[in-house]
Biopython code that builds the backbone (N, CA, C, O; Angstrom):
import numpy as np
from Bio.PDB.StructureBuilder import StructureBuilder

atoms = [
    (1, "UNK", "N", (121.240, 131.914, 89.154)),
    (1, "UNK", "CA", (121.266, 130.647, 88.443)),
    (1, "UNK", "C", (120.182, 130.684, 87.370)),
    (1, "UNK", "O", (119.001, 130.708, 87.715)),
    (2, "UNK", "N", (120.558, 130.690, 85.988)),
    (2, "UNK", "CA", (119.164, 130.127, 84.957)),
    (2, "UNK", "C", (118.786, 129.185, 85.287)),
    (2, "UNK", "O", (119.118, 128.407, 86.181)),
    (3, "UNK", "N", (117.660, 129.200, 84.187)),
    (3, "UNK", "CA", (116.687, 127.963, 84.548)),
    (3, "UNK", "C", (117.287, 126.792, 83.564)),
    (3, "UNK", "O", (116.530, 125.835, 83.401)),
    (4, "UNK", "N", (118.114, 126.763, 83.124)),
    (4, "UNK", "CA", (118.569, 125.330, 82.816)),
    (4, "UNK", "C", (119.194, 124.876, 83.299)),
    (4, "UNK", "O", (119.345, 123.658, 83.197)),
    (5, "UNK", "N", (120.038, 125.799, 84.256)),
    (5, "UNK", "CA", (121.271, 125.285, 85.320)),
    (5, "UNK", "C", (120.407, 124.627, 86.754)),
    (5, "UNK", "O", (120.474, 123.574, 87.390)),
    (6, "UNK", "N", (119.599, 125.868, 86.839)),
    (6, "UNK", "CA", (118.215, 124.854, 87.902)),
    (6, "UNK", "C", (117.741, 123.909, 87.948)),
    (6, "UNK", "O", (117.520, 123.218, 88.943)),
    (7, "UNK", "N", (117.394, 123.629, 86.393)),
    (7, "UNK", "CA", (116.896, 122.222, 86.123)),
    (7, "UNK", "C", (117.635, 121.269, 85.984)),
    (7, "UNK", "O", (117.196, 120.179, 86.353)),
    (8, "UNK", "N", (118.803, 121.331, 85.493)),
    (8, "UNK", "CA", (119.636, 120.328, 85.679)),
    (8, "UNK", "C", (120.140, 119.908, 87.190)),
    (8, "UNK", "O", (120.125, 118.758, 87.628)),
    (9, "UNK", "N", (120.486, 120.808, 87.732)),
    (9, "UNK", "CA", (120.444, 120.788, 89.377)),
    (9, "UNK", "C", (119.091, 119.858, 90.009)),
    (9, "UNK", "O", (119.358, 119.036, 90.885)),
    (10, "UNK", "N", (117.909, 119.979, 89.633)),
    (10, "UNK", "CA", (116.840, 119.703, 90.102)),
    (10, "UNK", "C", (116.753, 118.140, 89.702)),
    (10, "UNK", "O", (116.318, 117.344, 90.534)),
    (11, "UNK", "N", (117.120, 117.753, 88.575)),
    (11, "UNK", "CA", (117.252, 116.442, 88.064)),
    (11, "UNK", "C", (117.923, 115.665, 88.885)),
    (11, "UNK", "O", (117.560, 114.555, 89.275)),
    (12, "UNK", "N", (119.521, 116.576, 89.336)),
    (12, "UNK", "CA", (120.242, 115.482, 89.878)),
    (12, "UNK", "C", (120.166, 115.369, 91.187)),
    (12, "UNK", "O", (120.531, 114.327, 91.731)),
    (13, "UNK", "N", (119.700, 116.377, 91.865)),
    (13, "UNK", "CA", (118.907, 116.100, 92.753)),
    (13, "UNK", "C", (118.025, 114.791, 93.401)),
    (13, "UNK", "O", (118.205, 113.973, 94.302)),
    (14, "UNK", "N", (116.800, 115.131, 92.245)),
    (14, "UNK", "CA", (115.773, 113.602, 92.396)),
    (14, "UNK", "C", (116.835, 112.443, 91.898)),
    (14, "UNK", "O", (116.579, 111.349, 92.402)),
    (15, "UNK", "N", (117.887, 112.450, 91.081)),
    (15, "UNK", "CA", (118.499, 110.690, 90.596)),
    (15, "UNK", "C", (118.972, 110.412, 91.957)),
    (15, "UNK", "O", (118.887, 109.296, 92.468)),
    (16, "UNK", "N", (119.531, 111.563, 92.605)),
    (16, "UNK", "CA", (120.389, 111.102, 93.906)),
    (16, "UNK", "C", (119.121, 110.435, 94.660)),
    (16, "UNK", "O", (119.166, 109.208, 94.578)),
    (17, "UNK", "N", (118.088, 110.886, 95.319)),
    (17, "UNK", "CA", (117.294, 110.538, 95.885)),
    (17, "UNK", "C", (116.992, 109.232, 95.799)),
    (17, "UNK", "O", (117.128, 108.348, 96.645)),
    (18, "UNK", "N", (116.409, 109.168, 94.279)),
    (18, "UNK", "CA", (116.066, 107.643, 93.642)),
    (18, "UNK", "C", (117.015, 106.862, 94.202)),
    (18, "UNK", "O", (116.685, 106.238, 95.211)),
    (19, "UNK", "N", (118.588, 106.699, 93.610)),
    (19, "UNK", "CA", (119.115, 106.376, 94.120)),
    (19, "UNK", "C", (119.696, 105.889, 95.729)),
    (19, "UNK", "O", (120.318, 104.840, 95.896)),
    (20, "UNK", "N", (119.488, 106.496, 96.429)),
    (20, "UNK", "CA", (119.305, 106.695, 97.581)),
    (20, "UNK", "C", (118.304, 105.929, 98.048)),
    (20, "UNK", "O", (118.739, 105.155, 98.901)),
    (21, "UNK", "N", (117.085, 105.804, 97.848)),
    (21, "UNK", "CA", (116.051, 105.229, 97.504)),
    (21, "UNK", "C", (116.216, 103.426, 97.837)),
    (21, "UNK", "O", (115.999, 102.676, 98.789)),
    (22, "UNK", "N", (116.758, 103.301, 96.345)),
    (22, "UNK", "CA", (117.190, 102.146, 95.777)),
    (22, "UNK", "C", (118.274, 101.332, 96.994)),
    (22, "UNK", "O", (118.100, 100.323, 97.677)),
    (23, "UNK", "N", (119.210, 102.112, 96.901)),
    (23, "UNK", "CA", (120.413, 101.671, 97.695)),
    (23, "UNK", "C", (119.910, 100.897, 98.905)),
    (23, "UNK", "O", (120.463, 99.813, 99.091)),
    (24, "UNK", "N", (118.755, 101.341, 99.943)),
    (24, "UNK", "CA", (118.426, 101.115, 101.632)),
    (24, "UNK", "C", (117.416, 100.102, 101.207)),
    (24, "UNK", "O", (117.674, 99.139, 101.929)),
    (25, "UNK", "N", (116.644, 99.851, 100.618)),
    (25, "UNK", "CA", (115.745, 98.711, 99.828)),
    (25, "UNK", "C", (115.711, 97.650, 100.523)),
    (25, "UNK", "O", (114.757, 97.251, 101.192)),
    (26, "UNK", "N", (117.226, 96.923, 100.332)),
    (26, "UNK", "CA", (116.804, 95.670, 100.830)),
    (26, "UNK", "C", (117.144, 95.796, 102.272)),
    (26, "UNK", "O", (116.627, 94.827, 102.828)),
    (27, "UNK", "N", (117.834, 96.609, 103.227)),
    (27, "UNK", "CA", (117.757, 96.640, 103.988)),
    (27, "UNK", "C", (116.465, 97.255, 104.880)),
    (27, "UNK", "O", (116.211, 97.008, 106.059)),
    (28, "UNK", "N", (115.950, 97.866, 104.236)),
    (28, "UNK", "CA", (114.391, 98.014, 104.944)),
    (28, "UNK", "C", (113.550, 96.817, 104.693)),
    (28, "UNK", "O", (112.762, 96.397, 105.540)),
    (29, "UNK", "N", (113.709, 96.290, 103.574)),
    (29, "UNK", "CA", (112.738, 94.836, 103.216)),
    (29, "UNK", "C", (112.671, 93.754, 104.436)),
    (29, "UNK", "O", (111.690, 93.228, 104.962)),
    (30, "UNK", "N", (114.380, 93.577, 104.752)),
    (30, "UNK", "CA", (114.525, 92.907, 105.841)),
    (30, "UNK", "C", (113.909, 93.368, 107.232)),
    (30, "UNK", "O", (113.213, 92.668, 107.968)),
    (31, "UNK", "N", (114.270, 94.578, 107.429)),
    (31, "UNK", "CA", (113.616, 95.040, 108.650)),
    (31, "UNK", "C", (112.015, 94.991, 109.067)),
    (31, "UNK", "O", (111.520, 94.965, 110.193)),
    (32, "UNK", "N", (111.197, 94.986, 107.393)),
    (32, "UNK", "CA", (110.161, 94.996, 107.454)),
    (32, "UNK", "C", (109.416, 93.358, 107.721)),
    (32, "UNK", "O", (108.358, 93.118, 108.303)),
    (33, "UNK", "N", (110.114, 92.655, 107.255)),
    (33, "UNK", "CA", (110.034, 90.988, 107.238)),
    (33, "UNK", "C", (109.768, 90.777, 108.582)),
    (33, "UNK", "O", (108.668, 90.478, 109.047)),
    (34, "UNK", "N", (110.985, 90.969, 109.306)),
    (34, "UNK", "CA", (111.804, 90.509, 110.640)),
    (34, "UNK", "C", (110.285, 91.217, 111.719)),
    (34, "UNK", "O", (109.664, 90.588, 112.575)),
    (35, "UNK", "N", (110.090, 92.424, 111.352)),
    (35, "UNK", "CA", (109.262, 93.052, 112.093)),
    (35, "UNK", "C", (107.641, 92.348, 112.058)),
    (35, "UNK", "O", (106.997, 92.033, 113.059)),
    (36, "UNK", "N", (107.255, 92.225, 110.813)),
    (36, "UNK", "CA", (106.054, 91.351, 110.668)),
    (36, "UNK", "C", (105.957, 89.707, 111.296)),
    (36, "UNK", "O", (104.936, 89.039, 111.460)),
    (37, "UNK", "N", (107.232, 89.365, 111.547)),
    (37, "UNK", "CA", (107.514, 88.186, 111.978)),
    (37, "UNK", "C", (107.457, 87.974, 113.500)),
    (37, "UNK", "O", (107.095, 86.893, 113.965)),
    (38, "UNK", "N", (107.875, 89.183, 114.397)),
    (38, "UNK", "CA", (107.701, 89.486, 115.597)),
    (38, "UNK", "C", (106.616, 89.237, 115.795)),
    (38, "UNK", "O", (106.293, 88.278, 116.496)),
    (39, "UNK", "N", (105.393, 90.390, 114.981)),
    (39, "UNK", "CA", (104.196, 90.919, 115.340)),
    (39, "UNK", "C", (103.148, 89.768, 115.206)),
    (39, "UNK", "O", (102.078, 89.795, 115.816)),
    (40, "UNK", "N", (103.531, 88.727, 114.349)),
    (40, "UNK", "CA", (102.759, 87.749, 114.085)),
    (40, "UNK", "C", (102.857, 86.785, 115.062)),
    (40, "UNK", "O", (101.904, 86.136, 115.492)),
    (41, "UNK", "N", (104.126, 86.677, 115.453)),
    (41, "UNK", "CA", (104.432, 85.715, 116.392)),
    (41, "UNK", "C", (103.521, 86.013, 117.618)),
    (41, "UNK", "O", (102.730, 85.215, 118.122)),
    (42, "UNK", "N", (103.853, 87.784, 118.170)),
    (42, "UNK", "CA", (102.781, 87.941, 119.479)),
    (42, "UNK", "C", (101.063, 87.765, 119.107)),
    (42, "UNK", "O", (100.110, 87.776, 119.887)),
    (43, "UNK", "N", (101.079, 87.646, 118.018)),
    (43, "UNK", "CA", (99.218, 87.547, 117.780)),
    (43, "UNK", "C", (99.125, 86.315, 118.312)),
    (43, "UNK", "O", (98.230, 86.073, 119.122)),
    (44, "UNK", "N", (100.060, 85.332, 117.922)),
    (44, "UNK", "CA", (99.567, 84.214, 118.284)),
    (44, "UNK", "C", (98.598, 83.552, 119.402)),
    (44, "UNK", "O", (99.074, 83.288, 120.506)),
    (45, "UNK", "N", (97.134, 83.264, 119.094)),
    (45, "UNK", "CA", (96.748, 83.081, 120.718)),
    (45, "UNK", "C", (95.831, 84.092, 120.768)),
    (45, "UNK", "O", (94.792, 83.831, 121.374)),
    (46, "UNK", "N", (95.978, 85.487, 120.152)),
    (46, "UNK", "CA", (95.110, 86.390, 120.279)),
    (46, "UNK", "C", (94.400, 87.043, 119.237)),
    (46, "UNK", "O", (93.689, 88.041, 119.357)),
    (47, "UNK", "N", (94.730, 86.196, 117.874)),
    (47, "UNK", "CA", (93.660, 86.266, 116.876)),
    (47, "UNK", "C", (93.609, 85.050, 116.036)),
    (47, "UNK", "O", (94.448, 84.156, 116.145)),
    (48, "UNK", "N", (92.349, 85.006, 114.963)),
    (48, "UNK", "CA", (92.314, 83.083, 114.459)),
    (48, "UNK", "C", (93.980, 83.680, 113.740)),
    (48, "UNK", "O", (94.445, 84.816, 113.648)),
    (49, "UNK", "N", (94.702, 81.885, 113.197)),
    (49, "UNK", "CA", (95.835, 81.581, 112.830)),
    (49, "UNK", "C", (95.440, 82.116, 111.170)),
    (49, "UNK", "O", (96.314, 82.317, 110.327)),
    (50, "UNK", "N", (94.325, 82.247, 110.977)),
    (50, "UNK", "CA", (94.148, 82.038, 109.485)),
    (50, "UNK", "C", (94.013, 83.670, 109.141)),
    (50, "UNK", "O", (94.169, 83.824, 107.929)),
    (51, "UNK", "N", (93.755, 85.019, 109.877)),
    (51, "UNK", "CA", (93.841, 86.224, 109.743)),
    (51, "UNK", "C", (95.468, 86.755, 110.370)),
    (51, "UNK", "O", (95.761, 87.934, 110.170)),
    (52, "UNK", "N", (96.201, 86.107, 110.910)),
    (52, "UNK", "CA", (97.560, 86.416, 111.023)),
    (52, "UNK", "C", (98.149, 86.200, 109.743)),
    (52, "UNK", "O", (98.794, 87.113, 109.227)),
    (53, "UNK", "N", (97.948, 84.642, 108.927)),
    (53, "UNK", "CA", (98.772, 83.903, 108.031)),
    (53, "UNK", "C", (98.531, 85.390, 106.817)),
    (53, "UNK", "O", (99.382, 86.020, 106.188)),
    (54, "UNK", "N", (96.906, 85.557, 106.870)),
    (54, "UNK", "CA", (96.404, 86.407, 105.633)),
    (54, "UNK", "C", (97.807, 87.748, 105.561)),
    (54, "UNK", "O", (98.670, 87.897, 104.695)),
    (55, "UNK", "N", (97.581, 88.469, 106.712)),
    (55, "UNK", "CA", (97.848, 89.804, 107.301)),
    (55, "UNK", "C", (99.527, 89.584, 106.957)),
    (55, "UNK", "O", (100.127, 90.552, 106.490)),
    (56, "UNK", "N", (100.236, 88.361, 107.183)),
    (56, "UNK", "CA", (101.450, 88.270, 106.874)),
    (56, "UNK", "C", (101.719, 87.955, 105.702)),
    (56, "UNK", "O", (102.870, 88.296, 105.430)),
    (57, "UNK", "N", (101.085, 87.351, 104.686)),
    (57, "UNK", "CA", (101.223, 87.080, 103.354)),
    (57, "UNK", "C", (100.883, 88.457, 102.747)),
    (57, "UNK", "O", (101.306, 88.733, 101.624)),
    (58, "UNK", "N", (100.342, 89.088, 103.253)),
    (58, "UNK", "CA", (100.004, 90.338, 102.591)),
    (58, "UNK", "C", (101.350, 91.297, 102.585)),
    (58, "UNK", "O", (101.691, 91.840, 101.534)),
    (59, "UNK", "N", (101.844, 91.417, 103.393)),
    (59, "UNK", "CA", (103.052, 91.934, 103.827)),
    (59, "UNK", "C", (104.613, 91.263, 103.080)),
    (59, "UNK", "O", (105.620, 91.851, 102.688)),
    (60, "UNK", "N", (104.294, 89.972, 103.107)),
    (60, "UNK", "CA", (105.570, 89.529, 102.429)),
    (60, "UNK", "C", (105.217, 89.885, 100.710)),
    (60, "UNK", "O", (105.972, 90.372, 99.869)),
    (61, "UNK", "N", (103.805, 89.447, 100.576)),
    (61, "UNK", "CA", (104.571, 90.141, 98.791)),
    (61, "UNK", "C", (104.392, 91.514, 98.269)),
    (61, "UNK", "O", (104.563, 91.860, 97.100)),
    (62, "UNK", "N", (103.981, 92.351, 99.388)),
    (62, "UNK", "CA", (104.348, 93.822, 99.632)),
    (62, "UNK", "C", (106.014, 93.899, 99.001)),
    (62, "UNK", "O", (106.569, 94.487, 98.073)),
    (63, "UNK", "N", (106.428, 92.932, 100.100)),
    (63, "UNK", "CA", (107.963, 93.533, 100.208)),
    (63, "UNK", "C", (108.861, 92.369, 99.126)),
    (63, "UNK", "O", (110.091, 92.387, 99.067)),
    (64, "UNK", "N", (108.058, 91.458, 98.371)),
    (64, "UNK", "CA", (108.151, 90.742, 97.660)),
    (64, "UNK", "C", (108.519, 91.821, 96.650)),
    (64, "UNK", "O", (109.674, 92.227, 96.518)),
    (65, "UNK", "N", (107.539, 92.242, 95.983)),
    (65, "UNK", "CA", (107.168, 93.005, 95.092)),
    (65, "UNK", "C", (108.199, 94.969, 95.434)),
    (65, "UNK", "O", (107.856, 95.768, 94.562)),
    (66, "UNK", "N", (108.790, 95.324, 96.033)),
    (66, "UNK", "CA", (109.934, 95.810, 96.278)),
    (66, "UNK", "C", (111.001, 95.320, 96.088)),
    (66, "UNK", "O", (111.770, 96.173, 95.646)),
    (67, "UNK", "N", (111.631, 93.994, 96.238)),
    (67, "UNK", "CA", (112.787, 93.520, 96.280)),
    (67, "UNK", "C", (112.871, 93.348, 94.790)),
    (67, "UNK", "O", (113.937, 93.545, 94.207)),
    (68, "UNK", "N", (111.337, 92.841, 93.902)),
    (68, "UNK", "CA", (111.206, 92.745, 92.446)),
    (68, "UNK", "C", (112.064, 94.471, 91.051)),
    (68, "UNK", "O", (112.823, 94.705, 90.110)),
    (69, "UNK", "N", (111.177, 95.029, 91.964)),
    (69, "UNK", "CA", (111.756, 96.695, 91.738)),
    (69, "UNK", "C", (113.230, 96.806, 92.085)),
    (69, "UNK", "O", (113.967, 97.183, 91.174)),
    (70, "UNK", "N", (113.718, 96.560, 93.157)),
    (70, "UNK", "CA", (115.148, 96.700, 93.577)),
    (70, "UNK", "C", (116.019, 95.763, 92.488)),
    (70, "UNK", "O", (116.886, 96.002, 91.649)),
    (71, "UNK", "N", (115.510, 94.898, 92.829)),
    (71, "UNK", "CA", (116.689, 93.759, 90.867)),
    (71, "UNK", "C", (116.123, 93.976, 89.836)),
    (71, "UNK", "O", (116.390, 92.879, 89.346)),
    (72, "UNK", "N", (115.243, 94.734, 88.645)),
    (72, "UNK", "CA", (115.039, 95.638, 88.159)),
    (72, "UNK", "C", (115.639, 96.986, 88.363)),
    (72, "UNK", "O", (116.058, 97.486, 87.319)),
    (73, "UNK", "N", (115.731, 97.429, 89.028)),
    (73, "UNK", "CA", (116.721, 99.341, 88.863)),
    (73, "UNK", "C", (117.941, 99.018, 88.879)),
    (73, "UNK", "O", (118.807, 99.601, 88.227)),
    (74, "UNK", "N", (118.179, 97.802, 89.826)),
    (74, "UNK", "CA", (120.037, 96.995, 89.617)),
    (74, "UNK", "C", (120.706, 96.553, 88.353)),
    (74, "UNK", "O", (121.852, 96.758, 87.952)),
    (75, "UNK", "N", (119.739, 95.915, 87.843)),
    (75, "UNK", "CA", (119.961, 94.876, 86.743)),
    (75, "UNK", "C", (119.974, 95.851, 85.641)),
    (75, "UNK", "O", (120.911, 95.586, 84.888)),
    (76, "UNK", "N", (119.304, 96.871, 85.253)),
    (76, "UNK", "CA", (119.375, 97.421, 84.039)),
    (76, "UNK", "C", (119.605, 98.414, 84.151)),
    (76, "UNK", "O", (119.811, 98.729, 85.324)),
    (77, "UNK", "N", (119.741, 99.617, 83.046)),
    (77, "UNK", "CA", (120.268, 101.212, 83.126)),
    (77, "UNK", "C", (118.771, 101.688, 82.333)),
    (77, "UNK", "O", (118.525, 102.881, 82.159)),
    (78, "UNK", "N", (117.658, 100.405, 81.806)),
    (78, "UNK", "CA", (116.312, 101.389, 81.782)),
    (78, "UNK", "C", (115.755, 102.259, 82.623)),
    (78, "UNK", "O", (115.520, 103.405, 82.239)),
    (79, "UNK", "N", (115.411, 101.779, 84.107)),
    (79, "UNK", "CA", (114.449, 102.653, 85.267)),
    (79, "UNK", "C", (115.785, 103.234, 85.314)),
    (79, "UNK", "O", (115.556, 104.306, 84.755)),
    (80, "UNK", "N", (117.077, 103.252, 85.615)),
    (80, "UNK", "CA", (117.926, 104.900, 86.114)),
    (80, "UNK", "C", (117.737, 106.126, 84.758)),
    (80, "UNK", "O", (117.774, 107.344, 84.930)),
    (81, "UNK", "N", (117.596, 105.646, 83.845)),
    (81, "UNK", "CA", (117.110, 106.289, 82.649)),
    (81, "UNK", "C", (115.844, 107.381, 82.490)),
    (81, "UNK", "O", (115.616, 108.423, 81.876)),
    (82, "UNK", "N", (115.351, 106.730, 83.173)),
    (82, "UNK", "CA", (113.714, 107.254, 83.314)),
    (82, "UNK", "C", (113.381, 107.297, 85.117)),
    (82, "UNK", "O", (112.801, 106.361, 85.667)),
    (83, "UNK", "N", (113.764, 108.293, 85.727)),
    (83, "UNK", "CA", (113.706, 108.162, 86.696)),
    (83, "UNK", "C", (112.218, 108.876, 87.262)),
    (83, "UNK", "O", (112.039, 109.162, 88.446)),
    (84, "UNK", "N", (111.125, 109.116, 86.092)),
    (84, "UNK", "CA", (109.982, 109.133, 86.787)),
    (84, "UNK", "C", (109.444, 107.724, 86.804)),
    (84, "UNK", "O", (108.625, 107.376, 87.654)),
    (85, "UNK", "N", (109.849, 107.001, 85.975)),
    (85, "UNK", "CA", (109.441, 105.212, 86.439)),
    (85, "UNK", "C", (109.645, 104.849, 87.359)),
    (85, "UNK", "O", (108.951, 104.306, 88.220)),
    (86, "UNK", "N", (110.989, 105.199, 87.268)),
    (86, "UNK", "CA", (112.134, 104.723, 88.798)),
    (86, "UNK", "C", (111.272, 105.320, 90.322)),
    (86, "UNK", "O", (111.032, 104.723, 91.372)),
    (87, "UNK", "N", (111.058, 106.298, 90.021)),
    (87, "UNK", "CA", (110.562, 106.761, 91.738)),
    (87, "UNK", "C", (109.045, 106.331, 91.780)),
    (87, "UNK", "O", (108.442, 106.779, 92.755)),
    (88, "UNK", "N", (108.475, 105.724, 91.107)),
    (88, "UNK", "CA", (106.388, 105.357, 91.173)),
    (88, "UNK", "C", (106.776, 104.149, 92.215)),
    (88, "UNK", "O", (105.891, 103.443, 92.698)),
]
sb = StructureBuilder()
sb.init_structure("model")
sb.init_model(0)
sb.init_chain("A")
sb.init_seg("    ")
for serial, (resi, resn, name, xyz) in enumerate(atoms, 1):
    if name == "N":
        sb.init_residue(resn, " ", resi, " ")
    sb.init_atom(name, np.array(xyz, "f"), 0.0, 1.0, " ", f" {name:<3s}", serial, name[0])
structure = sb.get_structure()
């Protein structure tokens, strides 16, 4: 194989990935929600209310700020364009 046939191979490679990527998004977002929601719930009682609330707000615009990225790479054909943007 040359190296342009490699590299092109290698490209589509990483879009699939990205893609791939992209696609499971919001279903991990959810999982990650649902899961912080558990974990907060058992603190309850066993740490102050005001370092749970922190620890969970921290987490939701974690995944805030993913779901932001996910309707961004949806919404436009810029980040599939540039897919070293796309994967940061």
């Amino acid at each position: 194989m040359d190296a342009a046939a490699h590299s092109d191979l290698d490209r589509r490679i990483r879009a699939e990935q990205i893609r791939m990527l992209y696609r499971q998004l919001p279903t991990s977002t959810a999982g990650n929600i649902a899961g912080a929601l558990l974990l907060s719930g058992a603190l309850i009682g066993e740490q102050p209310w005001w370092a749970i609330a922190a620890w969970f707000g921290c987490v939701a615009a974690n995944q805030a700020w993913r779901l932001y990225l996910y309707f961004v790479y949806v919404k436009g054909d810029r980040l599939r364009q540039d897919l070293s943007r796309a994967a940061q």
